[in-house]
N, C-alpha and C positions, 0 to 999 in steps of 0.2 A: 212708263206707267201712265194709262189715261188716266186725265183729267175727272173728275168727280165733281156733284154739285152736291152741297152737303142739303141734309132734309131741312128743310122750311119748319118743321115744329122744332127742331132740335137749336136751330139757329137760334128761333126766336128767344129761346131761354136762354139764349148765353151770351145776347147781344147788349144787356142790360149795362147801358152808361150812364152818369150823370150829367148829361151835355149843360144846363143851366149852371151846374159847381163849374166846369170845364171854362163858360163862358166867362163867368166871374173871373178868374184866376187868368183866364188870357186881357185882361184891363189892365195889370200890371206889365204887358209884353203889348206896347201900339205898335201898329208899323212906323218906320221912318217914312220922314219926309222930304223930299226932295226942295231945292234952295226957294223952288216958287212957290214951295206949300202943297202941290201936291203927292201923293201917296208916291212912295218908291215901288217898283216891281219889281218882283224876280224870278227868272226863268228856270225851267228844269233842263238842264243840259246834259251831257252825253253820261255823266257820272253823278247826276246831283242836282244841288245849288251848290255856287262858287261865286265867292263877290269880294270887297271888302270887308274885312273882318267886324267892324265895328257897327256895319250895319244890321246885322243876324237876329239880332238876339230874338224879336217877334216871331222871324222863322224858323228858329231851330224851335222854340216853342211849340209851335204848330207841327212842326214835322215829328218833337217826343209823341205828341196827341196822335199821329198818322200812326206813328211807328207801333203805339197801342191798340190802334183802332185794327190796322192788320193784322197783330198779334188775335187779336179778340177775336176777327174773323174768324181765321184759317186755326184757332184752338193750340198753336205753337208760340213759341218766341221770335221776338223781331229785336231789332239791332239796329241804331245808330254809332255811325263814328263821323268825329268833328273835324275835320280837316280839310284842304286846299288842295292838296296831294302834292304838286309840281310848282303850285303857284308859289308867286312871293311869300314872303314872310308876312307882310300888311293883310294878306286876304286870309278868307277860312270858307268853310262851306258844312256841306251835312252830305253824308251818303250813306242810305238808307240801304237795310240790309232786309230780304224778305225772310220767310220762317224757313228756308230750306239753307239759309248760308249765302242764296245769290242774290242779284240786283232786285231791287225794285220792279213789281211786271210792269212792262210799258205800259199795259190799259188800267193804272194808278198816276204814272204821271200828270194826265191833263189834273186827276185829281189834288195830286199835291199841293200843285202850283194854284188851283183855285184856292186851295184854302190859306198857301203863304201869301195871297194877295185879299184875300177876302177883304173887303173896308168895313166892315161891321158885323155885331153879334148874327143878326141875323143871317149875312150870306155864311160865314162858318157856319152855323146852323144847320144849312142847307148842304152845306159839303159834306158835315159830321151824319148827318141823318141819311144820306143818298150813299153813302159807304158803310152803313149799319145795317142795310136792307142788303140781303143776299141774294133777292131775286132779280140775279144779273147773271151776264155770260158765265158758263163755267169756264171759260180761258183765264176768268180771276181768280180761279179758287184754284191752291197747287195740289196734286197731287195729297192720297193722305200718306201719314208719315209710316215706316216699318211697322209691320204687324205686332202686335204686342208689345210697342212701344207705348207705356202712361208719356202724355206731356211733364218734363220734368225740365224746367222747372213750370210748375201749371199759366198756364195764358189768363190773363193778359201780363206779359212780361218783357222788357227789353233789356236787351242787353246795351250799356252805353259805351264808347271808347272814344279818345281823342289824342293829336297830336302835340306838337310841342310850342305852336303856336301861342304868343301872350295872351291873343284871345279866349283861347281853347279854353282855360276855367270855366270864363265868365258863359261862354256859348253852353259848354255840357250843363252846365247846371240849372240856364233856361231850358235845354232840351228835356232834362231829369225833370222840371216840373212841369211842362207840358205832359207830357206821359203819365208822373205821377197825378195830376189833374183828369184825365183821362183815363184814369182808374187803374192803371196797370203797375204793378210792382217794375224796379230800376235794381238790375246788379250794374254798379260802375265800375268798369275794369280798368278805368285810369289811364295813364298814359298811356295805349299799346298800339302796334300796327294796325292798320286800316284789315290787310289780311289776319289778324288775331283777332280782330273785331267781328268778319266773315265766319273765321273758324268755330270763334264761340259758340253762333244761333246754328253752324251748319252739325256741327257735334252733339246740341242739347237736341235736335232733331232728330240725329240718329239715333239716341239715347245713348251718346257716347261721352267718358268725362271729356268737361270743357272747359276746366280753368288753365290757366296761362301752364303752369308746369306740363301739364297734361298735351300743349300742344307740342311745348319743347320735346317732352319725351317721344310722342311719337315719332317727330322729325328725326331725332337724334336714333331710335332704335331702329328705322327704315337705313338711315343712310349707315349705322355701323354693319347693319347686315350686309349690307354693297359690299363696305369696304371690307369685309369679313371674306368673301365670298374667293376677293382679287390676292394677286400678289401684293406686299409691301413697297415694293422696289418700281421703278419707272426704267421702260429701256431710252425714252426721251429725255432730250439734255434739259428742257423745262420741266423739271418733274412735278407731278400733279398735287403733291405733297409739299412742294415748299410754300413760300408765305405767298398768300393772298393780299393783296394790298387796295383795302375798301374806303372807296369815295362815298360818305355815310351822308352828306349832302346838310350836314349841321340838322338831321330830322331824328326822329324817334327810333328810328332802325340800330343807329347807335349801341344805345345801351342794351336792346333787345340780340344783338347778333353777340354780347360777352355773353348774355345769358345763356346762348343759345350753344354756343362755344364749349360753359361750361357743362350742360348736358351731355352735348358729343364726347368730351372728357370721360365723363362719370358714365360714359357707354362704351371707353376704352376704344375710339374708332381716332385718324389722321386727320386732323382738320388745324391750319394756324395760320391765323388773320389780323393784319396790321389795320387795322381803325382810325382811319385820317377822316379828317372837317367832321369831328366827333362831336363839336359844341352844340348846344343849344339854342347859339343864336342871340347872340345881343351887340356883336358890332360889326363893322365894314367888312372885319373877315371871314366871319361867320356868320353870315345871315343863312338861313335856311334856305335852299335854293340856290341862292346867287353865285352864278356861276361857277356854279358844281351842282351834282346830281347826275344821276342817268339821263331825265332831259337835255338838261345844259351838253351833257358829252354824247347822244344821241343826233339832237339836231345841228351842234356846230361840229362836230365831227371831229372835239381836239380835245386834251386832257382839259381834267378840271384845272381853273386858276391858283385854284388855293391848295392846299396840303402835302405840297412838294412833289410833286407826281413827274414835273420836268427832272428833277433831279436823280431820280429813281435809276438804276441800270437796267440799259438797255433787254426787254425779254421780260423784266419784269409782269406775272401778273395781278394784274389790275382790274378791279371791278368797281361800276357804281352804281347806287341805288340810289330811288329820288325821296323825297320828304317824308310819306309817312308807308315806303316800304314798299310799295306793290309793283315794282318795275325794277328792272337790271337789265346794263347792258354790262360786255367786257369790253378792253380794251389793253394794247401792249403794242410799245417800238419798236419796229420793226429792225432786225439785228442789218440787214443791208442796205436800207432806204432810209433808215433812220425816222421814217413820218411813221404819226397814227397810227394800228390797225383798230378799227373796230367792229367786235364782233355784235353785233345787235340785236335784239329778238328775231329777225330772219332766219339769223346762225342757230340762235339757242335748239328754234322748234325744229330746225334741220338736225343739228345734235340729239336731239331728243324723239323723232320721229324716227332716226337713221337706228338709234340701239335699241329703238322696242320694235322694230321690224327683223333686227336681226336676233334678237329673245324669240320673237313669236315663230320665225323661221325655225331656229335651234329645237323648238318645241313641237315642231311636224307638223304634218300637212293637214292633220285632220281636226287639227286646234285653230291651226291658222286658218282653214277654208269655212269655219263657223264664227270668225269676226269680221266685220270691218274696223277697216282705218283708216282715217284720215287726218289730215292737216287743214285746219282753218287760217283764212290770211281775211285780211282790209288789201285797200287799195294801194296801201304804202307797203305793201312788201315786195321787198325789191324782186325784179322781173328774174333776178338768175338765181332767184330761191325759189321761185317757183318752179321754174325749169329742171333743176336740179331734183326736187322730193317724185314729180311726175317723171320725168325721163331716168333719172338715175334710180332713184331709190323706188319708185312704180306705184307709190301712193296716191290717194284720191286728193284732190283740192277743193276746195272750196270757199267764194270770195263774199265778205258780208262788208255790212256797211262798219265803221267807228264805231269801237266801245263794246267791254264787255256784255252790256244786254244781249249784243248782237252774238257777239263772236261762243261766249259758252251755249246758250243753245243750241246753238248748231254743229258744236263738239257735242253737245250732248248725243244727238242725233247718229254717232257712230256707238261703233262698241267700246272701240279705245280711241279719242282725240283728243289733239293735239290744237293748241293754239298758243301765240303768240304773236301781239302786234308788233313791229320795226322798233315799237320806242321802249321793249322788254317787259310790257305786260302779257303775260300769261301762264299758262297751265297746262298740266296734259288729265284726262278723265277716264277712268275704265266705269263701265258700266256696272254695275252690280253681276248682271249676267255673265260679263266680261272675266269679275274676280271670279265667282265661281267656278265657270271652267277651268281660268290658268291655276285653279287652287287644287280642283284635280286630275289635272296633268301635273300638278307637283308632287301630288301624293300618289302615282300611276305606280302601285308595285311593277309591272309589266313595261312600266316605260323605260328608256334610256339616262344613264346618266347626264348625259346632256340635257335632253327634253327636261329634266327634274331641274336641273340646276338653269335652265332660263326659265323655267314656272316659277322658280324660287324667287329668280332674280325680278322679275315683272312684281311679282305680289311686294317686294322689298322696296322697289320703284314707287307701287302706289303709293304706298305708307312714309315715303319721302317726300310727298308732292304734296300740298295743301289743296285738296279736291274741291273749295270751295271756291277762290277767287286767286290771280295769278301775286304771287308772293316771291321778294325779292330773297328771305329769307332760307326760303323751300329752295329756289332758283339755286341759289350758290351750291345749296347740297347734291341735288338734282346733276347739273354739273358736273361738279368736282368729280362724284361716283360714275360719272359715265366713261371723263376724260381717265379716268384710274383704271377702268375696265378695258379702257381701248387702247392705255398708256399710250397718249397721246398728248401733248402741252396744246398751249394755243397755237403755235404755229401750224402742226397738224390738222386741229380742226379749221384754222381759217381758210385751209386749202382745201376745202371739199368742192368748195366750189367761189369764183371771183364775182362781190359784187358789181352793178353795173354803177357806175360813179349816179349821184344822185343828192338835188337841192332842194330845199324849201325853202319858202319866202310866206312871210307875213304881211298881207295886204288890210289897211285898216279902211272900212266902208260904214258909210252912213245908219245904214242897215242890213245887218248879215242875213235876216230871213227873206232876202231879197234872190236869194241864191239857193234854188229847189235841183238838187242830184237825184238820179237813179241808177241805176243797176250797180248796187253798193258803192256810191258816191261818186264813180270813175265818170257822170258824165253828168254835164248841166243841161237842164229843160226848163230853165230861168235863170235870169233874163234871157228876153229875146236875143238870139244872134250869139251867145256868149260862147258857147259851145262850139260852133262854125268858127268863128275866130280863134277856137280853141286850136280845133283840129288845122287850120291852116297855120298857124305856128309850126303843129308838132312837124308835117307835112312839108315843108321848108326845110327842113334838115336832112329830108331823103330816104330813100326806102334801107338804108344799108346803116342808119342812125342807128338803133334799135330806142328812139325816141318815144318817150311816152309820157304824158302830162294829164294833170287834174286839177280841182279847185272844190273847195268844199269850204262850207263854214265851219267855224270851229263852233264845237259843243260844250267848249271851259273857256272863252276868252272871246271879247267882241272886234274878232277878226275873220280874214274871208285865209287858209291857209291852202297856198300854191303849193305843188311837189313835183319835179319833172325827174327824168332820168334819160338817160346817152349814153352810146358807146364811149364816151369820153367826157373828163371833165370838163371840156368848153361845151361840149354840146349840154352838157346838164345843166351849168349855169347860163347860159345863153338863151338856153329852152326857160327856166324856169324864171327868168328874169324878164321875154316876151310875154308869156303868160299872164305875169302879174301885173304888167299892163296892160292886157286885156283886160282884166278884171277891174282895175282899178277906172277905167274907160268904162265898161258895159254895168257897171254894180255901183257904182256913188262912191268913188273911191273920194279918200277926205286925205287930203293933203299935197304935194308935189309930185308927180310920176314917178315907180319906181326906176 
């Protein structure tokens, strides 16, 4: 759908704020300050703000006023949720939800960050009033929403959520009066996923209901259809039906996934999951994050430490999701090797690219030759996921930079994609156009029983998948009904194809914005020389390596993070371990070489 610039009279009459009330009430919210007295800062990064928790409060403030002020604009609802996602338990952050359910548009960001650093009434002033004025690019204004949709609930309105972080109170309730300061009504949905916080504003856009039952129930009525669809019975010795065994990473996902449970229940479909590192979070073993999470077992490539997961039998599976829900990976011991496996957002979107290719196939040639599809990747997906969707399964690729901003746009851009990054965020998207047709090819009196029954199964798919942001809760179901369709355990899917071994390393630097990448982060054009030093590393290992290495800064933590990958695990850590002494040599590395 283009882009639209709404009328200039019409604007003007609905742009009406109280900025002086606004300015007043932000006196009670100063910025911190830093040990020497000067003003703390804070950046907008790949997903947000993310810092220490206790220093927020002024910014979440300012971000409720944001989250209103784009509400107001664009005549929809907008959305904050308070969390860190993956970080420690000590940090918290804001991720700001637009009026369609997705990210924040990057040509807001510089704005945000002006305003959570403003040092006085008057520069917020100026931020408040240069974001109230509509005559700006139309690439700010989204799309308008479904034809004969009223805004329900009416703009200016946010929806608020937060995790389970001790700060989260104190932070949502600065955010709820920044916004309500800013003139906008506050529904608080309390403690929920970061994706339930997504789903809300993406639902009350569509005009669709949006309170928390309402999302459970769509999830639960999508995937009983699935499982409606299949046999009961598995011809695999891991059947897809026994217990699930969830690394809940001591975050809010927790208690949201028994909810979620009991919906599936009350929709009579197969689903039963064992709920480990369930806590909240208050001591050594439970802290949120620590070592456990989808992170934690993403990047060190081993079970979580805590919730007994070594003692599990062998084959068991096993999934984990990180702090406030938005990522999954699986994982399971290998019954011969006894090490590891894991399956990680590579696998998922391979899993999940591979059965709506073979739906859309099942469906004929003349459904299929009027979509495209594709799979979206970053630079972290491993090299024989890539090889595998293009050479084996014959789908499109497509490589973008870090971070949802990036990666769902550019799903958008097919009819049906697919995305997920290596650390288990993501989604898959049918297009409106998309649902349409596979809606009738399912109602084709003239068509085949087959073609009906993958139209069926695709539409059943959508309405399992959280269309708005990648969800660890969706994920599992998403899953579970593919591996039930194909009766297949995890050992079958982890054989579709072998990853290529692969490291990362965390390099701490002076200054990370010291280190400018392009062509979706895979290559540095600052510092001088860093890149050349790059490439003669990878280069050193040989043409028959299948070596490949990167450096990027991170966009949630103030570090420079290294990733290599080799036809074998020395060459991966060997590569990736060179690397990050490059970088820590060419970029202000602070401390002793890795």
């Amino acid at each position: 759908v283009p882009t639209v610039r709404i009328p200039r009279a019409r604007a003007r009459s609905t742009m009406s704020m109280d900025i002086p009330a606004f300015l007043t009430a932000a006196e009670a919210y100063p910025p911190p300050a830093n040990a020497d007295g000067t003003q703390m800062r804070f950046s907008y990064g790949t997903a947000g703000f993310r810092t220490v928790g206790t220093t927020l409060r002024s910014t979440v403030f300012r971000c409720g006023a944001l989250a209103a002020i784009r509400s107001r604009v664009t005549g929809r609802a907008c959305g904050i949720v308070i969390t860190a996602s993956h970080n420690p338990e000590a940090d918290n952050g804001v991720k700001l939800v637009d009026c369609t359910g997705g990210m924040l548009p990057t040509t807001w960001e510089a704005d945000a960050e002006a305003l959570a650093n403003a040092p006085d009434k008057e520069a917020m002033r100026a931020v408040i009033e240069k974001l109230l004025v509509l005559d700006e690019p139309a690439e700010k204004l989204h799309p308008p929403p479904p034809a004969g949709k009223d805004a329900d609930p009416p703009a200016p309105h946010v929806f608020l959520a937060r995790d389970t972080r001790p700060t989260g109170v104190e932070l949502a309730a600065a955010a709820s009066a920044g916004a309500t300061a800013a003139g906008a009504a506050v529904t608080d949905l309390g403690l929920a996923t970061t994706p339930q916080g997504h789903f809300a504003v993406y639902a009350a856009y569509r005009g669709w209901p949006n309170t928390e039952t309402d999302y459970y129930d769509r999830l639960a009525r999508g995937y009983a259809t699935l499982c409606g669809f299949e046999s009961t019975t598995s011809e695999t010795e891991n059947d897809s039906n026994d217990t699930i065994f969830v690394d809940c990473a001591n975050g809010v996902g927790a208690q949201k996934l028994g909810r979620l449970v009991d919906a599936i229940r009350s929709a009579n479909a197969p689903l039963s999951l064992s709920l480990r590192n369930a806590s909240e979070g208050t001591d050594a073993t439970g802290s949120l994050n620590k070592d456990v999470g989808a992170d934690y077992v993403q990047k060190e490539q081993s079970v979580p430490k805590h919730g007994g997961f070594e003692e599990l039998p062998t084959g068991s599976k096993c999934v984990s999701i990180d702090g406030d829900a938005d990522r999954l990976v699986y994982f399971y011991d290998d019954a011969i090797t006894k090490k590891t496996r894991l399956l990680d957002g590579d696998k998922i979107a391979a899993l999940v690219a591979t059965r709506i290719g073979e739906w859309l196939n099942e469906c004929g040639d003349s459904l299929r030759s009027e979509l495209t599809v594709g799979v979206v990747q970053t630079a972290y997906a491993n090299g024989a996921s890539t090889r595998y969707i293009t050479d084996t399964l014959g789908l499109t690729t497509k490589c973008t930079p870090t971070g949802v901003k990036h990666l769902h746009p550019a799903a958008e851009a097919f009819d049906v994609g697919v995305y997920f990054e290596a650390n288990g965020h993501g989604t898959a998207l049918f297009s409106d156009d998309a649902l349409l047709k596979i809606n009738k090819c399912a109602n084709d009196l003239n068509g085949s029983a087959e073609s009906k029954h993958a139209a069926a199964s695709l539409l059943a798919l959508a309405e399992t998948i959280n269309p708005a942001v990648g969800d660890a809760l969706s994920g599992v179901l998403v899953v579970e009904s593919i591996l039930r369709a194909k009766k297949w355990g995890l050992e079958e899917w982890d054989a579709t194809y072998e990853d290529l071994p692969s490291k990362q390393i965390k390099v701490k630097v002076k200054d990370r914005s010291v280190i400018v990448t392009a062509d979706a982060e895979r290559v540095a054009v600052a510092p001088e020389g860093m890149q050349a030093a790059i490439d003669v590393a990878v280069a050193s290992f040989g043409p028959d390596a299948n070596a490949r290495a990167f450096a990027r800064p991170s966009g949630t933590e103030d570090v420079v993070r290294v990733y290599a990958e080799g036809r074998t695990r020395d060459i991966a850590d060997a590569l990736a371990l060179a690397v990050a002494r490059v970088v820590h040599a060419h970029a202000g590395g602070v401390g002793d070489q890795p």
